[in-house]
C-alpha positions in Angstrom: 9.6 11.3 42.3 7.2 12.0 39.6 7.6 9.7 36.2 8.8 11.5 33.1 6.7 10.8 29.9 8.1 11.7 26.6 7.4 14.5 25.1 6.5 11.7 21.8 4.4 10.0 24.2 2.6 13.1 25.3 1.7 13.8 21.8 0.2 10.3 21.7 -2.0 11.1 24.2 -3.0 14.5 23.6 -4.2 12.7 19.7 -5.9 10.1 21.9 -8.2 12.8 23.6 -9.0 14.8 20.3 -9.9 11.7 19.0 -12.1 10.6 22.0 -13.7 14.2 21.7 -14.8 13.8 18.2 -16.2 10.4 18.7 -18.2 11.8 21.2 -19.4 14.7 19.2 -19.9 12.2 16.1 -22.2 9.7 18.2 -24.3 12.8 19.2 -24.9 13.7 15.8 -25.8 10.3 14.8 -28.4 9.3 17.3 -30.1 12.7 16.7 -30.5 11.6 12.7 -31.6 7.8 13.9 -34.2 9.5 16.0 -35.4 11.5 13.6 -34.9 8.9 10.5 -35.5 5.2 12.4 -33.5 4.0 10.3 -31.5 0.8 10.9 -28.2 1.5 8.6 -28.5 4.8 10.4 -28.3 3.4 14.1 -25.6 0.7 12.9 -23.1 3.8 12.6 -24.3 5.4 15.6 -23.7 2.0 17.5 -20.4 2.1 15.8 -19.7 5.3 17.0 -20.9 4.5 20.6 -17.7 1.4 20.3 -15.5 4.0 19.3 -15.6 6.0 22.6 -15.6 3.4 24.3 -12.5 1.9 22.6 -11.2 5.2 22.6 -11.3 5.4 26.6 -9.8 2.3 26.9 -7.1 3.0 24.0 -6.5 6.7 26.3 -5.9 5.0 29.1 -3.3 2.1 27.8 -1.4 4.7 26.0 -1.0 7.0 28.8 0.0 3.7 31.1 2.3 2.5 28.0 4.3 5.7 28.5 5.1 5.3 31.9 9.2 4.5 32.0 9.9 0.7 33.5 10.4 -0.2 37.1 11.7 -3.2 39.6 7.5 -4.4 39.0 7.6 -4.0 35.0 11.5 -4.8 34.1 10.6 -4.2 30.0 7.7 -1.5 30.3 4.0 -1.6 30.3 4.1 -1.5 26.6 1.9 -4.6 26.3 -1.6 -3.3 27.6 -1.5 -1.6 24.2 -2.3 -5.4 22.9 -5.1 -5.4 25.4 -6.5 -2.2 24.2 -7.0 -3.6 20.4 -8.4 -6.8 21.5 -10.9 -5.0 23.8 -11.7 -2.5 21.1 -12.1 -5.4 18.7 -13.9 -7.5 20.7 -16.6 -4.5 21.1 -16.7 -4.0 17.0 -17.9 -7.7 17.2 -20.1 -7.9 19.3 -22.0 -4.3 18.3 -21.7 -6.1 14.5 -23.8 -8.9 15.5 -26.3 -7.2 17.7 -26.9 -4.2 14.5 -26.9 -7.5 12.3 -29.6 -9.5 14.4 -31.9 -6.3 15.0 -31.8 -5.8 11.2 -32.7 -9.5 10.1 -35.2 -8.8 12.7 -36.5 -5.5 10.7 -36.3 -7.0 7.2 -39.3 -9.4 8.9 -41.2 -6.9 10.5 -40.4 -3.6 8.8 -40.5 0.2 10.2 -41.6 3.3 8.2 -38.5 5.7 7.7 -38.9 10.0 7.5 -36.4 12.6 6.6 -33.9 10.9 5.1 -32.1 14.1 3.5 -31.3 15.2 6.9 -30.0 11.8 7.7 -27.7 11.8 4.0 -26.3 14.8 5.2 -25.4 14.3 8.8 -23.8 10.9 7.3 -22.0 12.9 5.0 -20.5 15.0 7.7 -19.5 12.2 10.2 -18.0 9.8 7.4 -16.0 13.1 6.4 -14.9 13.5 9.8 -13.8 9.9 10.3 -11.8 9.7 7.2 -9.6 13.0 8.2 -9.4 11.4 12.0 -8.9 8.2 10.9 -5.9 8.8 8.6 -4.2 11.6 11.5 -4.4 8.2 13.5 -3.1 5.6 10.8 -0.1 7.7 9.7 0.8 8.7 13.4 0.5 5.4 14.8 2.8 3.5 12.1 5.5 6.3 12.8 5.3 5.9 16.4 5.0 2.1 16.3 1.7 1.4 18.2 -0.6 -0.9 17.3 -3.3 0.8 19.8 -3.5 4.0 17.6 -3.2 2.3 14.3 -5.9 0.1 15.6 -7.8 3.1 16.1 -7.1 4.4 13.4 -8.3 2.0 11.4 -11.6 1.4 12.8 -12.4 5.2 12.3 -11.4 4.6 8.3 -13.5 1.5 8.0 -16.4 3.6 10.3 -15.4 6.2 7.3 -16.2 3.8 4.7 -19.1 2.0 6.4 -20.5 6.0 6.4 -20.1 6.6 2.8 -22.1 3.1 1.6 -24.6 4.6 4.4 -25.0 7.5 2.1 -25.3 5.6 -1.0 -28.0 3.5 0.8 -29.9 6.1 1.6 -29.6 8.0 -1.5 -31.0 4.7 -3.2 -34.0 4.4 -0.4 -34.7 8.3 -0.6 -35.7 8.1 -4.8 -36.7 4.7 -5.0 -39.1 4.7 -1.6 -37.6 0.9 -1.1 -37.6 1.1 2.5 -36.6 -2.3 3.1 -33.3 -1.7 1.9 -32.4 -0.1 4.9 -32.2 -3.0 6.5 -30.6 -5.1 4.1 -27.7 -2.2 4.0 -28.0 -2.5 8.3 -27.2 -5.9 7.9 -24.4 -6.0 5.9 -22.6 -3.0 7.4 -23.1 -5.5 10.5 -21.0 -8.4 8.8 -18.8 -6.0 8.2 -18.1 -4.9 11.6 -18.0 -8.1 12.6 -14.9 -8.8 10.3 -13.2 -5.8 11.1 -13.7 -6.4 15.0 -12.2 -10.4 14.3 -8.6 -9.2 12.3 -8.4 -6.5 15.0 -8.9 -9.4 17.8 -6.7 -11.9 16.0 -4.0 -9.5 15.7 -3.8 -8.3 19.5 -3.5 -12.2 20.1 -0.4 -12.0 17.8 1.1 -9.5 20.1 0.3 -10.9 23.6 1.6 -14.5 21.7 5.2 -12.5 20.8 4.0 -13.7 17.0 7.1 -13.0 15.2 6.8 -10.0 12.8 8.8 -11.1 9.8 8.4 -6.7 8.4 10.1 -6.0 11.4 12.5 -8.7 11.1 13.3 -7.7 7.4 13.8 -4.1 8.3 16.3 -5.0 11.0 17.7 -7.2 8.5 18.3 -4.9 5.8 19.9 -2.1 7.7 22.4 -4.8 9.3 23.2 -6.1 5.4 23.7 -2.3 4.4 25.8 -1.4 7.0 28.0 -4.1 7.7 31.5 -4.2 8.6 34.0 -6.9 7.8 34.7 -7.8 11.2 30.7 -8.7 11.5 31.2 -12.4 10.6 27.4 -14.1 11.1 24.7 -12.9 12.7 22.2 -15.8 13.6 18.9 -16.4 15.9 17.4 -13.2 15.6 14.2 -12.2 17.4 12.1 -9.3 17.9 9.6 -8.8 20.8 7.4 -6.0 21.0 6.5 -3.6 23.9 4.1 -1.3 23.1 6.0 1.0 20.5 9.1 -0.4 22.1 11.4 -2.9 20.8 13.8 -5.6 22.2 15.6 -7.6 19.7 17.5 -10.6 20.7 20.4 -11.9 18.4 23.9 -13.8 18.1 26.9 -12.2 16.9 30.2 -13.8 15.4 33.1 -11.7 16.0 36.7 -12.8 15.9 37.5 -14.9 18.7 40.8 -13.2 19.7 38.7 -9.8 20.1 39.5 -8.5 23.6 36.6 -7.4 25.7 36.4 -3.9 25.2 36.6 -4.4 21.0 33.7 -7.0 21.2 31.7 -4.2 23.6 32.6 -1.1 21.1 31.0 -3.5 18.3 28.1 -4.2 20.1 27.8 -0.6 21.3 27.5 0.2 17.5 25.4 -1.7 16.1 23.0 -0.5 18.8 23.2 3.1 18.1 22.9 2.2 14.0 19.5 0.4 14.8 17.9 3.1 16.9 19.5 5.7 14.3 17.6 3.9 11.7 14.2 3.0 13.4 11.3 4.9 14.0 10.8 4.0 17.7 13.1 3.3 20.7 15.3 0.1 20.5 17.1 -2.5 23.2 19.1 -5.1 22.1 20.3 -8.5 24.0 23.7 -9.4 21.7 25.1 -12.8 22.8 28.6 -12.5 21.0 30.5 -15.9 19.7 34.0 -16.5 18.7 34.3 -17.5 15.3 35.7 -21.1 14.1 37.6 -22.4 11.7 34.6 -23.1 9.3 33.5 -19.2 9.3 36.7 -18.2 7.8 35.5 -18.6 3.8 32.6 -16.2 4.8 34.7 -14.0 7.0 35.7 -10.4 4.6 38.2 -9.7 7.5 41.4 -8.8 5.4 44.0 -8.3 8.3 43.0 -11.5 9.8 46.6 -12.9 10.9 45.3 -16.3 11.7 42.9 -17.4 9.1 42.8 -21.3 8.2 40.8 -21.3 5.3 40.5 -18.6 2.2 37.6 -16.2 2.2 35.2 -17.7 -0.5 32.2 -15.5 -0.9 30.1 -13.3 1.0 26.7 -14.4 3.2 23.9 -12.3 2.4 21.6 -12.1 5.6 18.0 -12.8 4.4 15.1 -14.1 6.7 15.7 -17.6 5.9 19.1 -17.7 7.1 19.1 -15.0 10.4 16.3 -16.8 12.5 17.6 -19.9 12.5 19.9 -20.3 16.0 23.5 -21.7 14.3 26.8 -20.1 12.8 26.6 -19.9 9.1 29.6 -21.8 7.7 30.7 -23.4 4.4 28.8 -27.0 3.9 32.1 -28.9 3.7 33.4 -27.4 7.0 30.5 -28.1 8.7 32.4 -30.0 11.3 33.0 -27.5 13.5 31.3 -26.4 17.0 
């Protein structure tokens, strides 16, 4: 039987290839005004360009095996390759940053002569234009559909965007003042640059293959648990979020009362599962280990019907950061004795 992509993830892709089109197109249009400029700053964004397909491809491709549903082999997705995708593409902004700043160095030494630079201001002008509208399709998509692989992308295509427009400025400089050795100086910097971009992108696909906890995510989870909480929802305690791709699975304790039959400890869980994936922008699994509640979580506990409370309600526990991660029940300090 055939797998069923989403029609969500479908969109992802068909983005992808529009994307991988335009780079394509852009790179074109670059080496053309290199060839007919030499000019260093000029073949730095080409280079850049020629990273971008190839990140691109690669990006295509984890997406499109990202959407493929879980099986016996891949229990929780294939959602991590998207991790692999960023460091790849970063790892390629790197190293194209320190080749385009070496060559430069190089040319500041031994300088070329450079020609026609109004039609190399003006191709510039229409591929950092391009980038920018790409780049932000990419950024806006990619944080509403969770993935790190098209904001990654996205990304890179804005700073390419950016790395354009100080290209034109550059240029515009070299074009009235004739000080043709500031196209190298400009190559080289635009090269430290990509070598900064490509190290954040690297370092933070390590954060996702690592399960580095997100504390954003955390806080969101957080939040719409404090906002919607009902007074049978004594604690909630060791929280943790993994990421899959754009698919979450979020690990947590839950104190409910401990006389809550089966089936009423179930429906809880059962709700607050649909309330976080009504409230989330992407698909959400959560593992709720339930505990009964003790003595000692009865002046936190808002349950007014409770027939066998020991101790008078006190105050009410706000869930924050601080006090969720942690794995223990949250009681008063002077009933701490209990399990």
């Amino acid at each position: 039987m055939a797998s069923i992509i989403h029609p969500h993830e479908k969109r992802k892709i068909r983005l992808l290839q529009t994307t991988l089109a335009v780079g394509i197109l852009l790179m074109l249009f670059k080496t053309v005004a290199w060839i007919i400029t030499g000019s260093n700053a000029i073949l730095t964004d080409a280079a850049e360009s020629l990273v971008n397909i190839a990140a691109g491809g690669f990006a295509l491709y984890s997406v499109s095996l990202a959407a493929k549903p879980r099986d016996a082999g891949h229990p929780y997705g294939h959602g991590k390759i998207e991790f692999l995708s960023a460091g790849l593409e970063g790892l390629l902004i790197l190293v194209a940053g320190l080749a385009m700043a070496g060559k430069s160095i190089y040319n500041l030494l031994e300088p070329t002569a450079l020609t026609h630079l109004d039609t190399g201001i003006i191709i510039s002008v229409f591929a950092g234009a391009a980038n920018l509208t790409m780049g932000l399709i990419l950024i806006n998509n990619g944080r509403k559909w969770n993935s790190i692989t098209i904001t990654s992308d996205g990304k890179h295509l804005l700073s390419d965007a950016w790395t354009s427009a100080g290209l034109v400025a550059g240029l515009a400089v070299i074009y009235f003042t004739g000080l043709h050795w500031l196209d190298s100086l400009i190559a080289v910097l635009f090269g430290l640059l990509l070598i900064w971009s490509g190290y954040k992108l690297l370092r933070k696909s390590v954060s996702g293959v690592m399960d580095e906890a997100d504390k954003k995510l955390v806080q969101q989870v957080i939040r719409i648990l404090n906002e919607n909480r009902e007074e049978d929802w004594i604690d909630f305690h060791n929280l943790r979020i993994i990421q899959y791709g754009s698919n979450l699975h979020i690990d947590c304790h839950m104190t409910l009362p401990w006389y809550y039959e089966l089936k009423m400890v179930h429906h809880s869980v059962d709700k607050i599962e649909a309330l976080v994936n009504s409230e989330m922008s992407t698909s959400v699994e959560l593992f709720i280990h339930t505990d009964p509640c003790v003595p000692s979580s009865c002046p936190l506990c808002e349950k007014s019907d409770c027939a066998v409370r020991q101790h008078p309600y006190v105050e009410r526990l706000e869930w924050r950061l601080e006090n969720v991660i942690g794995n223990h029940k949250h009681r008063m300090e002077h009933l701490s004795k209990d399990p």
